[in-house]
N, CA, C and O atoms as a Maestro MAE file, in Angstrom:
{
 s_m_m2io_version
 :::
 2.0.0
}

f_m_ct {
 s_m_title
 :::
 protein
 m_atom[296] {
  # First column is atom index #
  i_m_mmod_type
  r_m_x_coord
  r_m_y_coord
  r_m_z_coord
  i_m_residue_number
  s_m_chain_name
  s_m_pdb_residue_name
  s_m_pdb_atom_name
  i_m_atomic_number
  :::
  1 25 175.880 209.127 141.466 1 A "UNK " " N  " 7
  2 3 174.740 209.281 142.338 1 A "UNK " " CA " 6
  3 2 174.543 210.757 142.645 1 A "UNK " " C  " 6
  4 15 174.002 211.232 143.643 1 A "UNK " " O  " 8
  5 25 174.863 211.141 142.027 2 A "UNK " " N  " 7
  6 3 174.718 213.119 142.256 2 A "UNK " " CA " 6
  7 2 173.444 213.435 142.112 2 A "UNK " " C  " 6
  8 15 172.428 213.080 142.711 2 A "UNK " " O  " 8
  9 25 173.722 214.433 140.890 3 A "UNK " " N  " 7
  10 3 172.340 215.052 140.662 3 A "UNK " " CA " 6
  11 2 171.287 214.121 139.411 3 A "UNK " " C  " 6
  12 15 171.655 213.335 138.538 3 A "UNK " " O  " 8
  13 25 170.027 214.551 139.734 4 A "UNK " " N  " 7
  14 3 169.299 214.190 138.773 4 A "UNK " " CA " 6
  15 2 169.197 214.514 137.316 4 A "UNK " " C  " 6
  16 15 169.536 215.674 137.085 4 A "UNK " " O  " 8
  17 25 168.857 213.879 136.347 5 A "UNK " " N  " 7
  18 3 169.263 214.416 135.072 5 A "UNK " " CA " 6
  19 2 167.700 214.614 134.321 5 A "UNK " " C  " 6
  20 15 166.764 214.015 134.850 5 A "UNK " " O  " 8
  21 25 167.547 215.097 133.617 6 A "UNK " " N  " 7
  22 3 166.202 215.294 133.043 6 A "UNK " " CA " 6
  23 2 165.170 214.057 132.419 6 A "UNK " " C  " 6
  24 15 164.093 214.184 131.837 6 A "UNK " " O  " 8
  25 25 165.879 212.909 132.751 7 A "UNK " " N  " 7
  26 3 164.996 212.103 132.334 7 A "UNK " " CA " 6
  27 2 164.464 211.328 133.440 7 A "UNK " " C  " 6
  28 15 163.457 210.621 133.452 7 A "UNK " " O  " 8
  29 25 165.431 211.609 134.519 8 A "UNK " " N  " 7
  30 3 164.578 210.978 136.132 8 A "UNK " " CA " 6
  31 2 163.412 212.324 135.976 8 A "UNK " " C  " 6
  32 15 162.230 212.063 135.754 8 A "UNK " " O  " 8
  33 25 163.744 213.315 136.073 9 A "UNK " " N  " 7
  34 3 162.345 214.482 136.297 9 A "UNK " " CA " 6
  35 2 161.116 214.185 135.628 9 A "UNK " " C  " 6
  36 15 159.953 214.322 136.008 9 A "UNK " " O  " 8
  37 25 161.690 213.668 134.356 10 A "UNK " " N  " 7
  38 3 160.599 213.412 133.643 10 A "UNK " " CA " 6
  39 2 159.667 211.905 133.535 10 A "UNK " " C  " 6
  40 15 158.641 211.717 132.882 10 A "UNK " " O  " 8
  41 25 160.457 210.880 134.464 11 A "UNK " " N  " 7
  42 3 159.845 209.950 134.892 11 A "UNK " " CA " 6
  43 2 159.151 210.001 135.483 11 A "UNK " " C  " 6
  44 15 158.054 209.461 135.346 11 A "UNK " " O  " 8
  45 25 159.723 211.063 136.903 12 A "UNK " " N  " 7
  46 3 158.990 211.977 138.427 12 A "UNK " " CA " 6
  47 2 157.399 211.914 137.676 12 A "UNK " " C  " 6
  48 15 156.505 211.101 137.910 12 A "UNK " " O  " 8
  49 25 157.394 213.188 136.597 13 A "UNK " " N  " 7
  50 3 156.438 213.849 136.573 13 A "UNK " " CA " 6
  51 2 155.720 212.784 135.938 13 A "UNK " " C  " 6
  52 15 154.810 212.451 136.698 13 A "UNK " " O  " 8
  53 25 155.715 212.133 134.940 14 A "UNK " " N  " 7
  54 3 154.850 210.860 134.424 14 A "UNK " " CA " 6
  55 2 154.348 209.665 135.564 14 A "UNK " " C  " 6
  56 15 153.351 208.952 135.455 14 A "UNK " " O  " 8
  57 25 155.306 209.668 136.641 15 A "UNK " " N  " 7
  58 3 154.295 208.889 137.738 15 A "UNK " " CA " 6
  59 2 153.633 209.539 138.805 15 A "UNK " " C  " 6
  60 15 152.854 208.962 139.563 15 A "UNK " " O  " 8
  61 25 154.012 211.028 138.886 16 A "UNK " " N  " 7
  62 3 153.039 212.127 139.293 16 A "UNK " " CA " 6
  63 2 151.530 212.208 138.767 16 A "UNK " " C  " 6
  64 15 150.551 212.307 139.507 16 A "UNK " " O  " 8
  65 25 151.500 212.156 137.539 17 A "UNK " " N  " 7
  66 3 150.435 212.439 136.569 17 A "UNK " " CA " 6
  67 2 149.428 211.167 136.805 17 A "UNK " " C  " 6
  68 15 148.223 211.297 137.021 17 A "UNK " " O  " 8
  69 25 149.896 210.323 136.753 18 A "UNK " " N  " 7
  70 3 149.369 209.069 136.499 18 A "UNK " " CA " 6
  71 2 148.700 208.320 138.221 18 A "UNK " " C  " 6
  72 15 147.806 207.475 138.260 18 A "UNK " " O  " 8
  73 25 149.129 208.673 138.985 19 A "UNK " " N  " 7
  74 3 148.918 208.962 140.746 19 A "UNK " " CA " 6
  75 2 147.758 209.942 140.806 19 A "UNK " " C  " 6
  76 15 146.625 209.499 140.995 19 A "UNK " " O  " 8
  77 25 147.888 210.750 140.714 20 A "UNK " " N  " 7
  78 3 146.786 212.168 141.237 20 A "UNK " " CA " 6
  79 2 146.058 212.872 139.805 20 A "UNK " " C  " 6
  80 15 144.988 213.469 139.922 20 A "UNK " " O  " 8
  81 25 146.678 212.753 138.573 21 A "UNK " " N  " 7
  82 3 145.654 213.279 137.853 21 A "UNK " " CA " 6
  83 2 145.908 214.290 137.267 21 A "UNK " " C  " 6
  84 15 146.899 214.681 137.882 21 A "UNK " " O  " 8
  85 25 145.708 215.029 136.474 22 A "UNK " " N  " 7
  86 3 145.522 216.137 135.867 22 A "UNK " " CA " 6
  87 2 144.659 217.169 136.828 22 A "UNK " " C  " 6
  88 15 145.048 218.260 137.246 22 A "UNK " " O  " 8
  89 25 143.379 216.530 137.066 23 A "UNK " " N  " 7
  90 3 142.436 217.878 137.477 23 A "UNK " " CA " 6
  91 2 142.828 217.732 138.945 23 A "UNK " " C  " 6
  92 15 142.428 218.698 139.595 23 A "UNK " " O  " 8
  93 25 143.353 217.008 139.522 24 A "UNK " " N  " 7
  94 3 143.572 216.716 141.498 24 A "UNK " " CA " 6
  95 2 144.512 217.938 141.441 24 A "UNK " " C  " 6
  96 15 144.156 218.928 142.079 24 A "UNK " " O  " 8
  97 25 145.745 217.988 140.709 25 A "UNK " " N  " 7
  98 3 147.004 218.628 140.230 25 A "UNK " " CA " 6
  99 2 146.405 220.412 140.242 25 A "UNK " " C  " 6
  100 15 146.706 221.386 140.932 25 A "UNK " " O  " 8
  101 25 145.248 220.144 138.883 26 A "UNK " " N  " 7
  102 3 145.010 221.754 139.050 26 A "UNK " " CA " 6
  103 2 144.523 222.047 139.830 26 A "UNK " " C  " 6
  104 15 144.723 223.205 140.199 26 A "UNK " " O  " 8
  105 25 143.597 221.225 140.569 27 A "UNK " " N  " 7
  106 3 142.718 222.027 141.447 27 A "UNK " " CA " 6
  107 2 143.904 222.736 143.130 27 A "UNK " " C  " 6
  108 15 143.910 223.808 143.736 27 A "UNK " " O  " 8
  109 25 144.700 221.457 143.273 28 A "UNK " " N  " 7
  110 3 146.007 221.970 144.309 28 A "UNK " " CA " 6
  111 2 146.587 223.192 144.170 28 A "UNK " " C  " 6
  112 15 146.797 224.047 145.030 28 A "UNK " " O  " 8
  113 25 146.942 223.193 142.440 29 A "UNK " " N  " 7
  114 3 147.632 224.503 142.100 29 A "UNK " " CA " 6
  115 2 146.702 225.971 142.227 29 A "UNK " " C  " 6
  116 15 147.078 227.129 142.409 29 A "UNK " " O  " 8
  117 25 145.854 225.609 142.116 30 A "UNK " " N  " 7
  118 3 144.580 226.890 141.659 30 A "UNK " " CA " 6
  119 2 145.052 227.209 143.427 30 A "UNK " " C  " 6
  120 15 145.739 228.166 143.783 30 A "UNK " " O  " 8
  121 25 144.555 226.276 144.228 31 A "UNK " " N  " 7
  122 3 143.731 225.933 145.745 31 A "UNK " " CA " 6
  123 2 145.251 226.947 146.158 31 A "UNK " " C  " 6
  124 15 145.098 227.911 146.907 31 A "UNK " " O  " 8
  125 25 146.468 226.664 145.676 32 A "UNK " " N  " 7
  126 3 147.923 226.933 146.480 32 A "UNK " " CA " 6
  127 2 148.139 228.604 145.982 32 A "UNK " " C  " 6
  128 15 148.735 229.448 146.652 32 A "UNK " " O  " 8
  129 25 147.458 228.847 144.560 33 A "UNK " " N  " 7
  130 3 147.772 230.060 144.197 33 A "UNK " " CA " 6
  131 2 146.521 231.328 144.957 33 A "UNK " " C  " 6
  132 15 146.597 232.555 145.022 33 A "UNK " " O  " 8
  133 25 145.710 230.608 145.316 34 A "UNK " " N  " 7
  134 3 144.618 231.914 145.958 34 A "UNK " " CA " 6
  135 2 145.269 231.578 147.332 34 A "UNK " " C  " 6
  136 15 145.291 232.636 147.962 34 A "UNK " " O  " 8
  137 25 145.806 230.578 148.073 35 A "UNK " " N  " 7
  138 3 146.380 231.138 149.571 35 A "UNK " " CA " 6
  139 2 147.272 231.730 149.621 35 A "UNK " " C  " 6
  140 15 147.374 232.319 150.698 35 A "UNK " " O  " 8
  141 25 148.690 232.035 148.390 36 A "UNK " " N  " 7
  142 3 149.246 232.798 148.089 36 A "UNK " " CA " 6
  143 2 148.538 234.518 147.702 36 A "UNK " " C  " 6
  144 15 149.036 235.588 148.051 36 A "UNK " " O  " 8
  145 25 147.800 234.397 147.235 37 A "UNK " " N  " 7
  146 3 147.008 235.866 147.023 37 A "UNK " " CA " 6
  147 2 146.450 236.376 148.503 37 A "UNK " " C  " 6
  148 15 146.532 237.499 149.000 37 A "UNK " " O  " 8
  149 25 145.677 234.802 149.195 38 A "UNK " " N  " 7
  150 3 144.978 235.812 150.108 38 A "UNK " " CA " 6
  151 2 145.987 236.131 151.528 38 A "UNK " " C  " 6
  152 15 145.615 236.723 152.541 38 A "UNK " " O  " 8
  153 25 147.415 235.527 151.253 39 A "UNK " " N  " 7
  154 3 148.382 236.233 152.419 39 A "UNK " " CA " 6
  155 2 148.879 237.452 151.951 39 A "UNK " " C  " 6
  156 15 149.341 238.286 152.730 39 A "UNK " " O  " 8
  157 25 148.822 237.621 150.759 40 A "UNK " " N  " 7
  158 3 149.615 238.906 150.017 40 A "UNK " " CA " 6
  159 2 148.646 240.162 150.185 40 A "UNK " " C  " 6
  160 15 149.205 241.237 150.401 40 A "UNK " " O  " 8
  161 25 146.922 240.137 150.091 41 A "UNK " " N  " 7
  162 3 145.991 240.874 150.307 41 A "UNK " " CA " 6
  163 2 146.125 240.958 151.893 41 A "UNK " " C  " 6
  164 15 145.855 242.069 152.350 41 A "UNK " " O  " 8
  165 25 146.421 240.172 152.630 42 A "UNK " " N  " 7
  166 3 146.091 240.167 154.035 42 A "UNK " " CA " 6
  167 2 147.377 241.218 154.509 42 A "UNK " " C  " 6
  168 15 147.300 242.129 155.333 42 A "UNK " " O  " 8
  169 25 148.308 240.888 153.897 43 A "UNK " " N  " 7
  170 3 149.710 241.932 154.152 43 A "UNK " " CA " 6
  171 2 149.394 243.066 153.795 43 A "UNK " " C  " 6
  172 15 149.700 243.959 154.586 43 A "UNK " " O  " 8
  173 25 148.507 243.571 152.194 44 A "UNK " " N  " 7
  174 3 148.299 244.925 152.468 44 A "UNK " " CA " 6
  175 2 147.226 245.315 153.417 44 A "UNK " " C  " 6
  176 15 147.348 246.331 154.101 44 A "UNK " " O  " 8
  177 25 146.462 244.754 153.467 45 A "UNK " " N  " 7
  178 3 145.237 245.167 154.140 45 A "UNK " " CA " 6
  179 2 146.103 246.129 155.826 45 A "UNK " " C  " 6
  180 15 145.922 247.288 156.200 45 A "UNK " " O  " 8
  181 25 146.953 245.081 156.419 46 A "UNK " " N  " 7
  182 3 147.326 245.262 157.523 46 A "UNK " " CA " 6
  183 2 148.077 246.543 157.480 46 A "UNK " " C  " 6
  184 15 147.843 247.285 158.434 46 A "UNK " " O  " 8
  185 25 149.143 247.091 156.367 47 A "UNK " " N  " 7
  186 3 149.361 248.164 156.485 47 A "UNK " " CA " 6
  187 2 148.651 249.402 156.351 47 A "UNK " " C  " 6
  188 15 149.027 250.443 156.891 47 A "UNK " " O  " 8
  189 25 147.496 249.285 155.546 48 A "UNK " " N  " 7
  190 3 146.158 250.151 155.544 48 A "UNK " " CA " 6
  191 2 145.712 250.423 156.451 48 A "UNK " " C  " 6
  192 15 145.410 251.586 156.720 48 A "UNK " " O  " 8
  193 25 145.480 249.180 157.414 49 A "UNK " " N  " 7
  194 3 144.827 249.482 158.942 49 A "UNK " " CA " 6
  195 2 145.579 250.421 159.931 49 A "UNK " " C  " 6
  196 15 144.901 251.075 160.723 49 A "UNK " " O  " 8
  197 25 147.077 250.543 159.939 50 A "UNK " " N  " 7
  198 3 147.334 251.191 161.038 50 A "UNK " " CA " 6
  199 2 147.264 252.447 159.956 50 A "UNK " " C  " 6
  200 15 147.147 252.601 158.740 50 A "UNK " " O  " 8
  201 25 147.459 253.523 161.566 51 A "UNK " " N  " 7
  202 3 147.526 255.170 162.156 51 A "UNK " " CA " 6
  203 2 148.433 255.657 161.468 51 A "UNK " " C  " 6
  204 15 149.607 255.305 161.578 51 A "UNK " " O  " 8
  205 25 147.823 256.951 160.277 52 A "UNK " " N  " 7
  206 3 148.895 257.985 160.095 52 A "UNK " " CA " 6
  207 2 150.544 258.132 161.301 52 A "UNK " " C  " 6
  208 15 151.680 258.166 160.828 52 A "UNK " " O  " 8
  209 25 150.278 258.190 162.667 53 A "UNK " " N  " 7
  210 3 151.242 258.360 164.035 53 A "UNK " " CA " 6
  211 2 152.035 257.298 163.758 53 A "UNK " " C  " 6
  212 15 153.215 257.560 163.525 53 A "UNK " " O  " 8
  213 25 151.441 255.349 163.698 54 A "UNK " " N  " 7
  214 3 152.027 254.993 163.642 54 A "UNK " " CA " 6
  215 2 152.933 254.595 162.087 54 A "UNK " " C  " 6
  216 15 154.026 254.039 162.191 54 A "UNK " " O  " 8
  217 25 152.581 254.806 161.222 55 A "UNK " " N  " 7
  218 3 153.122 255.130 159.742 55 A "UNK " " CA " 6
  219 2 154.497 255.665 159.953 55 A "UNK " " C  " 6
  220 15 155.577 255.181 159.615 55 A "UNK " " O  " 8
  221 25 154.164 256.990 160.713 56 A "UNK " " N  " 7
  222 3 155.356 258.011 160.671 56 A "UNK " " CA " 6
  223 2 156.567 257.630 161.906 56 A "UNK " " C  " 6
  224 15 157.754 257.944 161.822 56 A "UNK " " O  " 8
  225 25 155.862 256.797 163.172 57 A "UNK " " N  " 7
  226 3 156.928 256.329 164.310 57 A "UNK " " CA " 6
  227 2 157.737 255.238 163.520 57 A "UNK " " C  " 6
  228 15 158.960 255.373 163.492 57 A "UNK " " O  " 8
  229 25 157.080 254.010 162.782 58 A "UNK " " N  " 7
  230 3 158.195 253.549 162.069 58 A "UNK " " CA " 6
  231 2 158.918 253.856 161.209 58 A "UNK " " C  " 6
  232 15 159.743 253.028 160.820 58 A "UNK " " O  " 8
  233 25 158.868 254.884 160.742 59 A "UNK " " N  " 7
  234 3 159.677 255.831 159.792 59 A "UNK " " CA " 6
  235 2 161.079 256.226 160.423 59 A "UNK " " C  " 6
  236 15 162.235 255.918 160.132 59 A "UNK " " O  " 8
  237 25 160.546 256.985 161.349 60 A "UNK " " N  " 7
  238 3 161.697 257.433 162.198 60 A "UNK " " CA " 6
  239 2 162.318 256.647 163.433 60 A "UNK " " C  " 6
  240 15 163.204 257.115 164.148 60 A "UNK " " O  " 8
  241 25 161.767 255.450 163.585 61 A "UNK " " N  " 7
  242 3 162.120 254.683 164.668 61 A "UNK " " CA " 6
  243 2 161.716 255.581 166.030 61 A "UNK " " C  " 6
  244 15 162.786 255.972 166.495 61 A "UNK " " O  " 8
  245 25 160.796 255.980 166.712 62 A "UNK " " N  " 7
  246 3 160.341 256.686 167.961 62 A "UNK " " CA " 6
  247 2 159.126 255.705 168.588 62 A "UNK " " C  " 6
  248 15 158.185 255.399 167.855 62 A "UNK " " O  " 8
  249 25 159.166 255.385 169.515 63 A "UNK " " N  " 7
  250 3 158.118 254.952 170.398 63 A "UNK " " CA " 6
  251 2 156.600 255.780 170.477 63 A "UNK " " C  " 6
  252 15 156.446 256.960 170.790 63 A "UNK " " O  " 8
  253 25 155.649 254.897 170.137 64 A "UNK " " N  " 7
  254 3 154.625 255.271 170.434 64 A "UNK " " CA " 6
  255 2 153.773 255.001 171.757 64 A "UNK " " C  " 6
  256 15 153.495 253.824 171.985 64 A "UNK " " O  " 8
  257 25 153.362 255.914 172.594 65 A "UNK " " N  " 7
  258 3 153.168 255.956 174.261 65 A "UNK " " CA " 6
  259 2 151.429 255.625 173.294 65 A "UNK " " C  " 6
  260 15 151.051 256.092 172.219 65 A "UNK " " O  " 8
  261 25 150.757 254.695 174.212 66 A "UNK " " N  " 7
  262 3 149.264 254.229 174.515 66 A "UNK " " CA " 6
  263 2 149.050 253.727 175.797 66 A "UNK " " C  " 6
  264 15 149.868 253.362 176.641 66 A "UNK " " O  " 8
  265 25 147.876 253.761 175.823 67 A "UNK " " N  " 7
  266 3 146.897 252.888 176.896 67 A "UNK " " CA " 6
  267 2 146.521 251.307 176.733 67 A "UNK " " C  " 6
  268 15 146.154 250.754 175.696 67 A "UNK " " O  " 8
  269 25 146.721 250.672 178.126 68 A "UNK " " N  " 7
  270 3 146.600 249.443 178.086 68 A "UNK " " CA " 6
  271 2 145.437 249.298 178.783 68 A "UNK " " C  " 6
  272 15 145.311 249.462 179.997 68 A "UNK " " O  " 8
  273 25 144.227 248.858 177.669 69 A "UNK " " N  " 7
  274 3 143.238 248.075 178.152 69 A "UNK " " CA " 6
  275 2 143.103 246.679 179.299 69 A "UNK " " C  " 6
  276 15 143.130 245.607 178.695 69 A "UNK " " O  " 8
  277 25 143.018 246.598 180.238 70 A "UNK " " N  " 7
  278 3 143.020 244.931 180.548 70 A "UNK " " CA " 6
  279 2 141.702 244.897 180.790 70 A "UNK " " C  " 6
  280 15 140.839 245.687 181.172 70 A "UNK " " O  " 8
  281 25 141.817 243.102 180.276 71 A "UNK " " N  " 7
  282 3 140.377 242.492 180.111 71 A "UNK " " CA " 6
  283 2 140.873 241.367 181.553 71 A "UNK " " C  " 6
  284 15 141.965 240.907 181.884 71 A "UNK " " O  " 8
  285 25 139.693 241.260 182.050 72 A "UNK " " N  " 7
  286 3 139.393 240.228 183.322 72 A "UNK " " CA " 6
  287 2 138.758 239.135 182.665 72 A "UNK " " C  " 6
  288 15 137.595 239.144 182.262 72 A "UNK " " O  " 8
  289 25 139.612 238.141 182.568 73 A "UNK " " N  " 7
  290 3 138.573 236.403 182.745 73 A "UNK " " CA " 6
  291 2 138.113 236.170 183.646 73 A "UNK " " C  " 6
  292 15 138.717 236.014 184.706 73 A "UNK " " O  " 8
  293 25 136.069 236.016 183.378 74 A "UNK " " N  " 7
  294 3 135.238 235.461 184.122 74 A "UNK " " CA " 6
  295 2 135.290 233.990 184.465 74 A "UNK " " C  " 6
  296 15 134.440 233.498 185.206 74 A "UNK " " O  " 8
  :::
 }
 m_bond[295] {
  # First column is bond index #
  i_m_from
  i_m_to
  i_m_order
  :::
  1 1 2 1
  2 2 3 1
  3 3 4 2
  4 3 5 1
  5 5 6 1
  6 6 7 1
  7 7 8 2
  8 7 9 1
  9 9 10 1
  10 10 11 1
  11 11 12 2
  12 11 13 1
  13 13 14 1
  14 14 15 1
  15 15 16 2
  16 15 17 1
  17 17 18 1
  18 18 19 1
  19 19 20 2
  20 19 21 1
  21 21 22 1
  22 22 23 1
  23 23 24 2
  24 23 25 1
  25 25 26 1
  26 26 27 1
  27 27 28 2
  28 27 29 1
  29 29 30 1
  30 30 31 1
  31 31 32 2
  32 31 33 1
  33 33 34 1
  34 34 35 1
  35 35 36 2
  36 35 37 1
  37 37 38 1
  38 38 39 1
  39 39 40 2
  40 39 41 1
  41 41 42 1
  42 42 43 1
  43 43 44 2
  44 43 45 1
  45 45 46 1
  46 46 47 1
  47 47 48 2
  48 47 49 1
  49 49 50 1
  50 50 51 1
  51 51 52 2
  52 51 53 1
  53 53 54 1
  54 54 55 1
  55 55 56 2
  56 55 57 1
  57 57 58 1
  58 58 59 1
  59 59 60 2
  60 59 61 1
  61 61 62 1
  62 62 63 1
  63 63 64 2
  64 63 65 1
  65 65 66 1
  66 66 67 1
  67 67 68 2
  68 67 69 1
  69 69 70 1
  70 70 71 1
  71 71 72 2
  72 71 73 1
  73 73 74 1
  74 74 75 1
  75 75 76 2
  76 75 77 1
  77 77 78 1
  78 78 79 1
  79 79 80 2
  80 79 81 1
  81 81 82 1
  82 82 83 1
  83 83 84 2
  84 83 85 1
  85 85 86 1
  86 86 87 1
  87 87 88 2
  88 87 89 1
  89 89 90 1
  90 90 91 1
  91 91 92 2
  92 91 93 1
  93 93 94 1
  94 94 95 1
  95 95 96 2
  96 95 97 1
  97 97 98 1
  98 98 99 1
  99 99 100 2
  100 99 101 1
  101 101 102 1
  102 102 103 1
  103 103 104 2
  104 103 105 1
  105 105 106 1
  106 106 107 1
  107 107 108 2
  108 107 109 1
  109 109 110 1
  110 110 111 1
  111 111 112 2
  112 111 113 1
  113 113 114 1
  114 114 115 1
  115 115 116 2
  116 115 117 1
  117 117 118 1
  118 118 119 1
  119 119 120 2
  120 119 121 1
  121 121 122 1
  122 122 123 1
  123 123 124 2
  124 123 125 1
  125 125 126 1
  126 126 127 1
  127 127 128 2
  128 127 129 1
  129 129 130 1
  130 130 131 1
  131 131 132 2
  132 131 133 1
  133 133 134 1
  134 134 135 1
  135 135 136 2
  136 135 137 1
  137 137 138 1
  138 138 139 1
  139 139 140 2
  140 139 141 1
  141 141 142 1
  142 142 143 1
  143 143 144 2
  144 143 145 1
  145 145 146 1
  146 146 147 1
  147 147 148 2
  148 147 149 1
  149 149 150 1
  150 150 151 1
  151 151 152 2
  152 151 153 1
  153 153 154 1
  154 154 155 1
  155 155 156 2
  156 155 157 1
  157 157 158 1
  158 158 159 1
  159 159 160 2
  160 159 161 1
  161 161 162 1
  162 162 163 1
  163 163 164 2
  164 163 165 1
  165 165 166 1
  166 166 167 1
  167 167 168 2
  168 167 169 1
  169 169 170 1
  170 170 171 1
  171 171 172 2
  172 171 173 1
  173 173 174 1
  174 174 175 1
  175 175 176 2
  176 175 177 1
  177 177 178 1
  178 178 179 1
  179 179 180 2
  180 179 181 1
  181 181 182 1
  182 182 183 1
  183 183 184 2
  184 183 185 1
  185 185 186 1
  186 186 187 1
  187 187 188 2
  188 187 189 1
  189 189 190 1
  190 190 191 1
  191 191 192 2
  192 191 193 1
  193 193 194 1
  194 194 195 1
  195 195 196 2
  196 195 197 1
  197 197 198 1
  198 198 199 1
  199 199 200 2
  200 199 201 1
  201 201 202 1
  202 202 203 1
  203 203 204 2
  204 203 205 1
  205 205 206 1
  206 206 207 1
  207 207 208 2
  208 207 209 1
  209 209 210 1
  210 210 211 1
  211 211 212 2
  212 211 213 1
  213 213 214 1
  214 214 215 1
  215 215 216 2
  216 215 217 1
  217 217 218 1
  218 218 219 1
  219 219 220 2
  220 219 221 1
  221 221 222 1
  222 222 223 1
  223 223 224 2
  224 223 225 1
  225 225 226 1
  226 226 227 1
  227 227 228 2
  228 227 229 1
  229 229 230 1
  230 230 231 1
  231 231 232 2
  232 231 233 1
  233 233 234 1
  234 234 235 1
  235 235 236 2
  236 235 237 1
  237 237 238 1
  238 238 239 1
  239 239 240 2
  240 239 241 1
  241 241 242 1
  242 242 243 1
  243 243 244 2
  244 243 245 1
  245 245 246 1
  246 246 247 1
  247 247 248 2
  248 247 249 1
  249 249 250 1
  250 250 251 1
  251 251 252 2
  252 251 253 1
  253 253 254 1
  254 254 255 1
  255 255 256 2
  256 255 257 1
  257 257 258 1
  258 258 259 1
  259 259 260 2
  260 259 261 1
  261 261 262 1
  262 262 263 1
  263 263 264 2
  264 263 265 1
  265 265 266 1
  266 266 267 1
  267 267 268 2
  268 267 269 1
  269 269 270 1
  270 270 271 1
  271 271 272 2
  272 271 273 1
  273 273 274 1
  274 274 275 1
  275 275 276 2
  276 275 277 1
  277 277 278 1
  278 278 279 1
  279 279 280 2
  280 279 281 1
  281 281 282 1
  282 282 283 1
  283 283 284 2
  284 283 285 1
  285 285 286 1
  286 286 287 1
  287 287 288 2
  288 287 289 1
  289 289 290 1
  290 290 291 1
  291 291 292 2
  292 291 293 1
  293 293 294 1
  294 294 295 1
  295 295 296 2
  :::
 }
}
């Protein structure tokens, strides 16, 4: 009862196929590989956005002193 051997996998995948389809399958995979892209674009984007200052404070580990806006709920 251990591990699986390649002909349970390959049962797996033949009642996989036969359940959801060929095109249900690609379209998941396509659908799973652009939310993978658009977290990986979203990660660079975010380091683009910050400040030369702050670039260089995480470099060196130093605190960056700002201003705190507060907003009032109406």
């Amino acid at each position: 009862m251990g591990s699986f051997s390649i002909w349970h996998w390959l049962i797996v995948l033949v009642i996989v196929l036969l359940v959801f389809g060929t095109k249900k399958l690609k379209n998941i995979g396509s659908d799973l590989g652009g939310a993978v892209k658009g977290f990986k674009d979203g990660m660079k984007t975010d380091e683009a956005d910050k400040k030369p200052e702050q670039l260089a404070a995480e470099k060196t580990g130093q605190t960056i002193d700002g201003e705190v806006k507060d907003k009032q709920k109406s």
